[in-house]
NUNU-821084 format. One record per residue: residue number from 1; residue in one letter; x, y, z of N, C-alpha, C in turn. Coordinates in steps of 0.02 Angstrom, whole numbers, plus 50000, padded with zeros to 5 digits. Last residue first. Example, Ala and Ser with C-alpha at 12.3 -4.5 7.8 and 13.67 -1.06 7.14 Angstrom:
<pavos>
> 2,S,50642,49888,50354,50684,49947,50357,50645,50002,50394 .
> 1,A,50660,49716,50390,50615,49775,50390,50660,49835,50390 .
</pavos>
This chain:
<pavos>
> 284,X,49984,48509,47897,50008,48548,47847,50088,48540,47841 .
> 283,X,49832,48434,47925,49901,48439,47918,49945,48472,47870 .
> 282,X,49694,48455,48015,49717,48463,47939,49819,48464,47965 .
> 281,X,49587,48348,48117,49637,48414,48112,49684,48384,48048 .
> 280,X,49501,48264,48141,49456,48331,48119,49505,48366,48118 .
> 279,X,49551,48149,48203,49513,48143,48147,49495,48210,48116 .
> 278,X,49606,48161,48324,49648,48192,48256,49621,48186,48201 .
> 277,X,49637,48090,48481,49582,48083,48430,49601,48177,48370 .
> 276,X,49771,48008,48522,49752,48071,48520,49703,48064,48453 .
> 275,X,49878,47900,48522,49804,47874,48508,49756,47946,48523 .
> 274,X,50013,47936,48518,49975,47940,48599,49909,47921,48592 .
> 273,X,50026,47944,48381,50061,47881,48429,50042,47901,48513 .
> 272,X,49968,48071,48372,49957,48020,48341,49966,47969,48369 .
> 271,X,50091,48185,48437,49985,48157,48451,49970,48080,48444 .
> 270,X,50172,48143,48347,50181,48145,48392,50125,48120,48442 .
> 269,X,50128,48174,48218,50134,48100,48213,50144,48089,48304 .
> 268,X,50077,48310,48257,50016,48265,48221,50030,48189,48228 .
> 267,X,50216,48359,48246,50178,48386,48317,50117,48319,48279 .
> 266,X,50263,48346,48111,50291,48317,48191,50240,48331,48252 .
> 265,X,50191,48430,48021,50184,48365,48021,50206,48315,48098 .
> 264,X,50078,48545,48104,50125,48518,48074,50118,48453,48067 .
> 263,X,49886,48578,48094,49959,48584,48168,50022,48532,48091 .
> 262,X,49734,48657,48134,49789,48646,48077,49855,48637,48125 .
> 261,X,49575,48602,48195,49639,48638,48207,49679,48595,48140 .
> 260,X,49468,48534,48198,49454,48592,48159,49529,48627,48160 .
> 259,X,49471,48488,48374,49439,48491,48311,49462,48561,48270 .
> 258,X,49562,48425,48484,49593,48475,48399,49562,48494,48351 .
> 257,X,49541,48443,48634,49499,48478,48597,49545,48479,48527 .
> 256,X,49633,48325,48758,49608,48413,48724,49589,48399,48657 .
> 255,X,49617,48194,48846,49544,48254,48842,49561,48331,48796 .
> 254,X,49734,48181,48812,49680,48140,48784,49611,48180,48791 .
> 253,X,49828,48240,48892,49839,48263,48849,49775,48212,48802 .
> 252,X,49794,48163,49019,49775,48244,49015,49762,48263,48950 .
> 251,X,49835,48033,48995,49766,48051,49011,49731,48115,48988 .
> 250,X,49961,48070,48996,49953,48035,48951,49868,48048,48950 .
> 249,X,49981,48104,49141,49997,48156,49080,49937,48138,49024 .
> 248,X,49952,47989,49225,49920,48053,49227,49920,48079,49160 .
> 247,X,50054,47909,49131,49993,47869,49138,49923,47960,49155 .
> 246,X,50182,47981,49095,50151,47966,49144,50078,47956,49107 .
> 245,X,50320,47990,48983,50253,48010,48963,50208,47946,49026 .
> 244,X,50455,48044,49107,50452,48020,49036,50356,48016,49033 .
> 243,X,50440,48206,49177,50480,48143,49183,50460,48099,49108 .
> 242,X,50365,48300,49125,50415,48324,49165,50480,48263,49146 .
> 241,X,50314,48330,48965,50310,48307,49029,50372,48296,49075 .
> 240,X,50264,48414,48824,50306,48362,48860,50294,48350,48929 .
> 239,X,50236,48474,48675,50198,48450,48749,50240,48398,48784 .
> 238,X,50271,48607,48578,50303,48546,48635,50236,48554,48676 .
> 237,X,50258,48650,48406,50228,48649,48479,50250,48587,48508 .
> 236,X,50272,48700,48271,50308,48693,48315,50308,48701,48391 .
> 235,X,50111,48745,48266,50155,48744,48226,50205,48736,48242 .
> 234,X,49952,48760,48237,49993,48747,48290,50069,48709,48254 .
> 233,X,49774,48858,48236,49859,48839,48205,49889,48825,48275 .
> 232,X,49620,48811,48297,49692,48835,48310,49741,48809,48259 .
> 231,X,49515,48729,48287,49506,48800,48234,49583,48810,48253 .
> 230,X,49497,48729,48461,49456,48707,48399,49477,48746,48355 .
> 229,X,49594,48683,48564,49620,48711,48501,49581,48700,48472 .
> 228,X,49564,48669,48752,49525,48664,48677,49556,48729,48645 .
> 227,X,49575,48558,48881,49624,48609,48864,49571,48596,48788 .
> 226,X,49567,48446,48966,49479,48485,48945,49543,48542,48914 .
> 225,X,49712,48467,49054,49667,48431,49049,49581,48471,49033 .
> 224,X,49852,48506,49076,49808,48532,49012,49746,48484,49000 .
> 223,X,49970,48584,49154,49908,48556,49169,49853,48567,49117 .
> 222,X,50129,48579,49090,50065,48613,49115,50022,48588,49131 .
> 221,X,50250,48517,49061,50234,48515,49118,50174,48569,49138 .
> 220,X,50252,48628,48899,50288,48566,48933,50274,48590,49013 .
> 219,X,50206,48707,48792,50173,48685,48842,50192,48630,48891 .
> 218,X,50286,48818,48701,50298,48754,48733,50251,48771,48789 .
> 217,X,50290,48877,48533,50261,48873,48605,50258,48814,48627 .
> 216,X,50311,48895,48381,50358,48894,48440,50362,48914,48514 .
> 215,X,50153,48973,48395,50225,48961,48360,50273,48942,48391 .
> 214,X,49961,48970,48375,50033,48943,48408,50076,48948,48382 .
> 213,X,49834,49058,48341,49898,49032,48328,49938,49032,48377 .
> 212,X,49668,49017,48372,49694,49065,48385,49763,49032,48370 .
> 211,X,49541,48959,48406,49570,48989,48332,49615,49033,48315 .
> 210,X,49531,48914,48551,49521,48928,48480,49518,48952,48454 .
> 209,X,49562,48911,48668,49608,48935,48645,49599,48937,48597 .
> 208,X,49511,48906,48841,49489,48893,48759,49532,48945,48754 .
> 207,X,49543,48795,48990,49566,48843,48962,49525,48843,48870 .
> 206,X,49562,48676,49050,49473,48699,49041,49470,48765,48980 .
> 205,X,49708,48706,49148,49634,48657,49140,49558,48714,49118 .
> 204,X,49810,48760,49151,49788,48764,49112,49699,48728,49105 .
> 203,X,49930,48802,49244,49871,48752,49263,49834,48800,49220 .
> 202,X,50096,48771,49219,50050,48817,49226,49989,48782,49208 .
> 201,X,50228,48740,49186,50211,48728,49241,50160,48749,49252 .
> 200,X,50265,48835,49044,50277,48799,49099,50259,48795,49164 .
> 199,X,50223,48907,48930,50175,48911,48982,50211,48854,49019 .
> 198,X,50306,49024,48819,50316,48967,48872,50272,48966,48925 .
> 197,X,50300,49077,48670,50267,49080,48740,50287,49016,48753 .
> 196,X,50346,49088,48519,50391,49065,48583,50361,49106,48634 .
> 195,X,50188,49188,48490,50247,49154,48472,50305,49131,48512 .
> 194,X,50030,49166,48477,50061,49158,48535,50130,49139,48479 .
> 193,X,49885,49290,48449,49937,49252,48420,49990,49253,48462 .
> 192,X,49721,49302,48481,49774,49305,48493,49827,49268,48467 .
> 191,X,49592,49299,48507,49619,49320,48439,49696,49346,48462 .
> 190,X,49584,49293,48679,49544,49286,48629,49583,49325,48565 .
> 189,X,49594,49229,48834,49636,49245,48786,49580,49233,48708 .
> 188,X,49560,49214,48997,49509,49259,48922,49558,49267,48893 .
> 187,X,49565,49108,49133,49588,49154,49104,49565,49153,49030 .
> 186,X,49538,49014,49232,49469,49071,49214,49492,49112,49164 .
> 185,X,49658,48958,49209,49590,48917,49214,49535,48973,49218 .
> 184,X,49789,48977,49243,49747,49037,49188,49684,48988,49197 .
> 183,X,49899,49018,49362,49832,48983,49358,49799,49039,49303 .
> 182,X,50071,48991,49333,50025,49035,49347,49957,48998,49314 .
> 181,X,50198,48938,49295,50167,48912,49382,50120,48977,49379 .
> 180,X,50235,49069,49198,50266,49002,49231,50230,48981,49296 .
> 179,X,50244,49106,49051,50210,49118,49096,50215,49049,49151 .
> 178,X,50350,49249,48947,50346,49176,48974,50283,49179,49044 .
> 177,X,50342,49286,48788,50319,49289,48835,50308,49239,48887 .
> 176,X,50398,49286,48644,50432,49268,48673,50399,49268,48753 .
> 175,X,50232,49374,48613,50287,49354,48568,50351,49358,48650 .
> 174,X,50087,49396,48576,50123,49373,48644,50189,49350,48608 .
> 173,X,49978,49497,48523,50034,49470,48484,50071,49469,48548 .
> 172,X,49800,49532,48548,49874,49538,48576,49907,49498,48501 .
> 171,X,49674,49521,48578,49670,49574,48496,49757,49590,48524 .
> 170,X,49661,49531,48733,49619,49503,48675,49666,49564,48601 .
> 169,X,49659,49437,48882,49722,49452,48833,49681,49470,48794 .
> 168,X,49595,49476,49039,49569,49451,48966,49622,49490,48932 .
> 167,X,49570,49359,49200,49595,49418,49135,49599,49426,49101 .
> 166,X,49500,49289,49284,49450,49347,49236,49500,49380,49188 .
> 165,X,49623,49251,49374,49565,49249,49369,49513,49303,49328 .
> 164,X,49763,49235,49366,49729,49268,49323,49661,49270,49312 .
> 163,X,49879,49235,49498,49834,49220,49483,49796,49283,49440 .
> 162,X,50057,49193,49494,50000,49232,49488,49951,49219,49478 .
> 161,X,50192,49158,49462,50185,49127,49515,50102,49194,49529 .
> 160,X,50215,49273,49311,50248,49205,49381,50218,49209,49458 .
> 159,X,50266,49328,49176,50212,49337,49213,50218,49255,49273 .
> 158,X,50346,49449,49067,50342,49377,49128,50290,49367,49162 .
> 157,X,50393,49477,48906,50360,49508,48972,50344,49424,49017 .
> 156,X,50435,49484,48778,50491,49469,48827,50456,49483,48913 .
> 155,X,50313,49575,48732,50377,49568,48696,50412,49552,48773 .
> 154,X,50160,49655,48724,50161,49604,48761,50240,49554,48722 .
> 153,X,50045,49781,48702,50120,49755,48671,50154,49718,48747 .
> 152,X,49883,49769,48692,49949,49781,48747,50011,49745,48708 .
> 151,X,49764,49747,48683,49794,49749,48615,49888,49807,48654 .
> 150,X,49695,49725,48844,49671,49738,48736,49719,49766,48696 .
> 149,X,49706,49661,48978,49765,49684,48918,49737,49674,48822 .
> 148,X,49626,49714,49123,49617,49684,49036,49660,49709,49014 .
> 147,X,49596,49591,49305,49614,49658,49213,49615,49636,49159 .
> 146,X,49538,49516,49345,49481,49581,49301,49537,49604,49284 .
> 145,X,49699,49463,49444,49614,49469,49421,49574,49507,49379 .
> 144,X,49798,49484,49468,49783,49525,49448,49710,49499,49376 .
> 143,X,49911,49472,49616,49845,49450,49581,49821,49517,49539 .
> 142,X,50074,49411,49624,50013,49465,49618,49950,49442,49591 .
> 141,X,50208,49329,49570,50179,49330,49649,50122,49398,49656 .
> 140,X,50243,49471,49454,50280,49400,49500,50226,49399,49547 .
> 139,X,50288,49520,49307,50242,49509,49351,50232,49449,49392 .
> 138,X,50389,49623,49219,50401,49561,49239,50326,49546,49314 .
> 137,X,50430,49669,49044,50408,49674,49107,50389,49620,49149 .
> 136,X,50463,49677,48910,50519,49657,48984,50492,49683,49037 .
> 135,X,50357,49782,48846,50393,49749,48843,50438,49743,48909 .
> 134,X,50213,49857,48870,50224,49800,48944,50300,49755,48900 .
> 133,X,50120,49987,48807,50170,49951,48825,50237,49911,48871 .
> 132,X,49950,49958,48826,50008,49993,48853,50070,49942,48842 .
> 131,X,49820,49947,48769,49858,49968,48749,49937,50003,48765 .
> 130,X,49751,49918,48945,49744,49918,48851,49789,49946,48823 .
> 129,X,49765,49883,49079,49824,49895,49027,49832,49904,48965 .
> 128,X,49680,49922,49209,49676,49912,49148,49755,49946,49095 .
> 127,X,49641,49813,49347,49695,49853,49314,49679,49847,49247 .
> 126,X,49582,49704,49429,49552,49752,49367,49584,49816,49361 .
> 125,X,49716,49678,49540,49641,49690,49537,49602,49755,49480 .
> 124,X,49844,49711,49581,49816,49748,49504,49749,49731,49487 .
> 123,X,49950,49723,49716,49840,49698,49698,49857,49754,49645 .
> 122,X,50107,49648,49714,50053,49716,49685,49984,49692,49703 .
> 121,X,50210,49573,49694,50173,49568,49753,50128,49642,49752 .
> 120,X,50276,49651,49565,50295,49590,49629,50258,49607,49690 .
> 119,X,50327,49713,49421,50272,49727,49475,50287,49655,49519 .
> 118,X,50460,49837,49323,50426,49766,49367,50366,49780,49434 .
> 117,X,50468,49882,49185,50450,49898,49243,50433,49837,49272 .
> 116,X,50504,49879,49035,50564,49857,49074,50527,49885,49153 .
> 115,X,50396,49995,48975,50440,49964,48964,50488,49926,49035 .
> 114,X,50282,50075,48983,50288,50034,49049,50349,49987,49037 .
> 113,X,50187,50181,48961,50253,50151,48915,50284,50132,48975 .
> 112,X,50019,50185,48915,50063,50200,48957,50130,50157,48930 .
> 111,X,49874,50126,48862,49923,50194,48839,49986,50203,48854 .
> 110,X,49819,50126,49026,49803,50102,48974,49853,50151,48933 .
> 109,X,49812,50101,49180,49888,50106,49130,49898,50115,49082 .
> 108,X,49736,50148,49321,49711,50148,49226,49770,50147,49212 .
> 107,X,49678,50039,49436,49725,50083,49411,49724,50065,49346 .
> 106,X,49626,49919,49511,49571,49976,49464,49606,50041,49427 .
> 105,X,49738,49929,49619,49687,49911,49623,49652,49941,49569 .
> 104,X,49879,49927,49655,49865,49962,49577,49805,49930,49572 .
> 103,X,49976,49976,49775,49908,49934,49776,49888,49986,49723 .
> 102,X,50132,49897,49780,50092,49939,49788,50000,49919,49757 .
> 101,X,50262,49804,49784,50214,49813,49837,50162,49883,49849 .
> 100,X,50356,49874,49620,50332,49817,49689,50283,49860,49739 .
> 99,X,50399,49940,49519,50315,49959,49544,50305,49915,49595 .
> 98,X,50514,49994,49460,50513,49956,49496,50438,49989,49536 .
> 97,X,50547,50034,49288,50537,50065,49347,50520,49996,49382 .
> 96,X,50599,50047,49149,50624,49991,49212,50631,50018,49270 .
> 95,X,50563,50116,49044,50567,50136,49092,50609,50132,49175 .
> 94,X,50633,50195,48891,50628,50134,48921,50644,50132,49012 .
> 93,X,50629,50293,48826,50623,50251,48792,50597,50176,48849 .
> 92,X,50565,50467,48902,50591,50397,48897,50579,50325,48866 .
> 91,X,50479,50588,48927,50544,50578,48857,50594,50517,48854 .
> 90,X,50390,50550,49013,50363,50553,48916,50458,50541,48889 .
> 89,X,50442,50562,49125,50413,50491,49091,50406,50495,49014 .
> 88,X,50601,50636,49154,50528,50640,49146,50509,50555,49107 .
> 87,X,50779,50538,49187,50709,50579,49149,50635,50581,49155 .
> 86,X,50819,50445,49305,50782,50462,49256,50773,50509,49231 .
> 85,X,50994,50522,49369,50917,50496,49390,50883,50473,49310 .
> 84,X,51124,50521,49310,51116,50452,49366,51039,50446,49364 .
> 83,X,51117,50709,49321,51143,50652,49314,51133,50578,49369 .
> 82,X,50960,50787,49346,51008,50753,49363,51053,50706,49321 .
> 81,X,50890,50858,49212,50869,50809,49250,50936,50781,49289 .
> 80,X,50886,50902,49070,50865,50941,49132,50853,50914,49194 .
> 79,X,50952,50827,48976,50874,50824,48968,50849,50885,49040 .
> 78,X,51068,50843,49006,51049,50876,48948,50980,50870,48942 .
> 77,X,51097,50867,49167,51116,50810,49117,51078,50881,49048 .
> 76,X,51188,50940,49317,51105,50935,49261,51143,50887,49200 .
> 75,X,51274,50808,49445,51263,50889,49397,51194,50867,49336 .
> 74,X,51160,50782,49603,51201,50777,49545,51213,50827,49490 .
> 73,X,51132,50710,49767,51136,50772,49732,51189,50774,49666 .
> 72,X,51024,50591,49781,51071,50612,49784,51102,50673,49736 .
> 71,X,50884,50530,49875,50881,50608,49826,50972,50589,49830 .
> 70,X,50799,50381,49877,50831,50411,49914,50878,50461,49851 .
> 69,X,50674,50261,49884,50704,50344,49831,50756,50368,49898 .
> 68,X,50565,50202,49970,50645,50184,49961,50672,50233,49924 .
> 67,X,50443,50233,49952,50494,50267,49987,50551,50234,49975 .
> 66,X,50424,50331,49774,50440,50278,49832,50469,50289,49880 .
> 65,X,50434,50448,49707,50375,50439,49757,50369,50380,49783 .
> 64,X,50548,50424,49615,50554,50482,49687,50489,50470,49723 .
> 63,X,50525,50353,49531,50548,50295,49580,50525,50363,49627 .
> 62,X,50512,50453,49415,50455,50417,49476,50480,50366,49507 .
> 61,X,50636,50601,49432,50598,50523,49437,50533,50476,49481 .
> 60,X,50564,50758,49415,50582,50707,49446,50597,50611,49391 .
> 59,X,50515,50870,49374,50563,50829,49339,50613,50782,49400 .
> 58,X,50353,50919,49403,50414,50915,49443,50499,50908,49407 .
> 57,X,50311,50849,49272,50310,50903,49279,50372,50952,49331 .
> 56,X,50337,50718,49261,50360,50755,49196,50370,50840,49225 .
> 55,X,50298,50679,49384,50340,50664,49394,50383,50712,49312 .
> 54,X,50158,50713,49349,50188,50738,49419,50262,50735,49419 .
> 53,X,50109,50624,49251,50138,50677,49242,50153,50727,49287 .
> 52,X,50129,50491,49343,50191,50500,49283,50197,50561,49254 .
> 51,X,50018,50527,49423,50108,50522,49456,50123,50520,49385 .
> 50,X,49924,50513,49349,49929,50570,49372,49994,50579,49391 .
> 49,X,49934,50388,49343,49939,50418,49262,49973,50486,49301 .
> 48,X,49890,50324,49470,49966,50302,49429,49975,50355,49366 .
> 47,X,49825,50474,49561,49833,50387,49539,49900,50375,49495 .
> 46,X,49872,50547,49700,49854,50533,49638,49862,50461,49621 .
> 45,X,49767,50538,49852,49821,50526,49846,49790,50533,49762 .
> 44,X,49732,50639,50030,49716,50608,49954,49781,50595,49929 .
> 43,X,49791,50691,50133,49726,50661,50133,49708,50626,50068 .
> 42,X,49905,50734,50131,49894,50674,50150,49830,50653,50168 .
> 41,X,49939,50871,50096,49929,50854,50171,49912,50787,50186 .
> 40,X,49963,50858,49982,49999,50873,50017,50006,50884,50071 .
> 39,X,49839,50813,49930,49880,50780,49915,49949,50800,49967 .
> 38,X,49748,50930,49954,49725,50861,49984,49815,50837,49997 .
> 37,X,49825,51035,49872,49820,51016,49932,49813,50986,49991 .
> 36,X,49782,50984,49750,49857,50963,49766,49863,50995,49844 .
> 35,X,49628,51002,49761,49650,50933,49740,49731,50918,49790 .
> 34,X,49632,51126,49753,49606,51110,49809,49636,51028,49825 .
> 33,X,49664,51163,49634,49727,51181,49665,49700,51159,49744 .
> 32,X,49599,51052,49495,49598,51124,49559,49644,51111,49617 .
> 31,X,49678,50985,49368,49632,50975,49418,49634,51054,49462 .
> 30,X,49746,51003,49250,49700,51022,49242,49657,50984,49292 .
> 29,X,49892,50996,49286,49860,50935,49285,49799,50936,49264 .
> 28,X,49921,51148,49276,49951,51087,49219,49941,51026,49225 .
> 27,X,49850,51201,49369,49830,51203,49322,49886,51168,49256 .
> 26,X,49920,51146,49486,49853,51106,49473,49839,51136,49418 .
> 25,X,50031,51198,49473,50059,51117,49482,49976,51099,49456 .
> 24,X,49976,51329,49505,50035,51325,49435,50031,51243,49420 .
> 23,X,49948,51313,49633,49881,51355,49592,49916,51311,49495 .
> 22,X,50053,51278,49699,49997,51239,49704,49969,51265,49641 .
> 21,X,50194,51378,49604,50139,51371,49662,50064,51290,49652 .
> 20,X,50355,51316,49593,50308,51318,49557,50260,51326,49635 .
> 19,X,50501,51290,49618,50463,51363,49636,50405,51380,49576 .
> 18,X,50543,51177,49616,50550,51192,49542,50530,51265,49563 .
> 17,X,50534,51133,49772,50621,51131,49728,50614,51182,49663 .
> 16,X,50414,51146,49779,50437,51213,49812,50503,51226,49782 .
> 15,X,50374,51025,49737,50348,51075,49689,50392,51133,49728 .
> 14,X,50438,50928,49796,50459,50935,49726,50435,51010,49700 .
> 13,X,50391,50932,49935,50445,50946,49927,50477,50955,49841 .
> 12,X,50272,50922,49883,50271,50957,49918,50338,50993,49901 .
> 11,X,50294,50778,49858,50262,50822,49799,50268,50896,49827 .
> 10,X,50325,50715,49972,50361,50725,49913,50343,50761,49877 .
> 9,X,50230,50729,50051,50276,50768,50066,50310,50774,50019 .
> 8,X,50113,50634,49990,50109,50728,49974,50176,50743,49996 .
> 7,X,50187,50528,49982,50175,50528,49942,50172,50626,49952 .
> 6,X,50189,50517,50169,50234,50496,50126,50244,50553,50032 .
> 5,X,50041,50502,50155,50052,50553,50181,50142,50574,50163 .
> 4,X,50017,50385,50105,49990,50444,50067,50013,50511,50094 .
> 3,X,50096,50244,50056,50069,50290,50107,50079,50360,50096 .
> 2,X,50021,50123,49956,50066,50204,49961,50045,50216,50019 .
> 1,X,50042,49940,50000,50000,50000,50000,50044,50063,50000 .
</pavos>
């Protein structure tokens, strides 16, 4: 959780550094100057968008509204900004901010350039990430239930040891994305194209995945029982198992769904010799 009172001193202390007034800080957020007073006495707090242009405006870094931030004094760089610190949020390529243990409950990201930022032990509870970019980002040990990633650039991003209850990937390109020991069994992936995704170890049961492309995705040691590719490309795909092909496994991988799916020649003879029902999938 921010602690809010924490949060205004900083802002407090940022806006008096630049010798900007309350009245100046709220009319470039286009909120009322009643607002950044809340904020600076610790009765209210901004949300995540509002901090990134708090942090453009001030010229701070947004690590500076953690407490861990600790200020060291440096010469100006060329962007106007300390040497060693960040830059404002807009004029950065790449963020690799550290978002641990905060509460991004219903927090809007949508849009946002979230490059290289890590979240660990967060409530992102219906967080919305539409369209934000989430390359090398890394999501550990959090729940992040009801959110929605619509059409989120999703490149080298992690997602571990999490629960996805309700979350909906839709209208993505998951390219190299790994998801490891995380429960998608309620999880909404729709028109989506998966390239080297790694779902290791990850409890997949019940999951629909139709019609949607596989590439060089490994499903090795997941839980894929009632798992459905109706309509799915699948194209250099591992199903393996931890130890050699278990009586469990062997079971699991018998209840999924290929109707109507297109999958290679190796992945089909592979199936095939497991007595995997294949009557309704095209080989290519």
């Amino acid at each position: 959780m921010l602690n809010t009172k924490m949060i205004g001193n900083k802002i407090a202390e940022a806006r008096k550094k630049t010798n900007i007034s309350q009245a100046q800080l709220a009319e470039g957020l286009f909120i009322s100057s009643q607002a950044v007073g809340k904020w600076e006495r610790g009765e209210s707090m901004p949300d995540i968008i509002t901090l990134n242009r708090l942090a453009e405006i001030l010229k701070v870094d947004l690590n500076y509204f953690s407490e861990s931030f600790r200020s060291v004094a440096a010469p100006t760089g060329p962007l106007g900004v300390q040497t060693g610190e960040m830059p404002p949020v807009k004029q950065m390529k790449n963020l690799n901010t550290d978002m641990s243990g905060w509460n991004y409950a219903a927090a809007d990201f949508s849009g946002t350039d979230l490059t290289g930022s890590s979240f660990r032990s967060s409530d992102l509870r219906e967080a919305n990430f539409d369209r934000a970019n989430l390359t090398n980002c890394n999501f550990s040990t959090l729940d992040l239930a009801g959110a929605s990633f619509n059409k989120s650039t999703l490149v080298g991003t992690s997602f571990s040891k999490s629960g996805l209850d309700g979350t909906k990937f839709t209208d993505i390109n998951l390219v190299d994305v790994r998801l490891t020991m995380v429960d998608l069994r309620k999880t909404i992936f729709e028109n989506c194209v998966f390239s080297g995704v790694d779902f290791e170890k990850s409890d997949m049961r019940g999951l629909c995945l139709d019609g949607q492309t596989f590439t060089g995705v490994s499903f090795d040691n997941a839980a894929l029982n009632e798992v459905s590719f109706r309509g799915a490309t699948l194209r250099n795909v591992s199903f393996r198992s931890p130890y050699a092909l278990t009586n469990k496994y062997y079971r699991a991988l018998k209840t999924i769904c290929f109707e109507g799916a297109v999958m290679d020649k190796l992945l089909y003879a592979l199936l095939k010799g497991m007595e995997i029902d294949l009557s309704k999938v095209t080989v290519v």
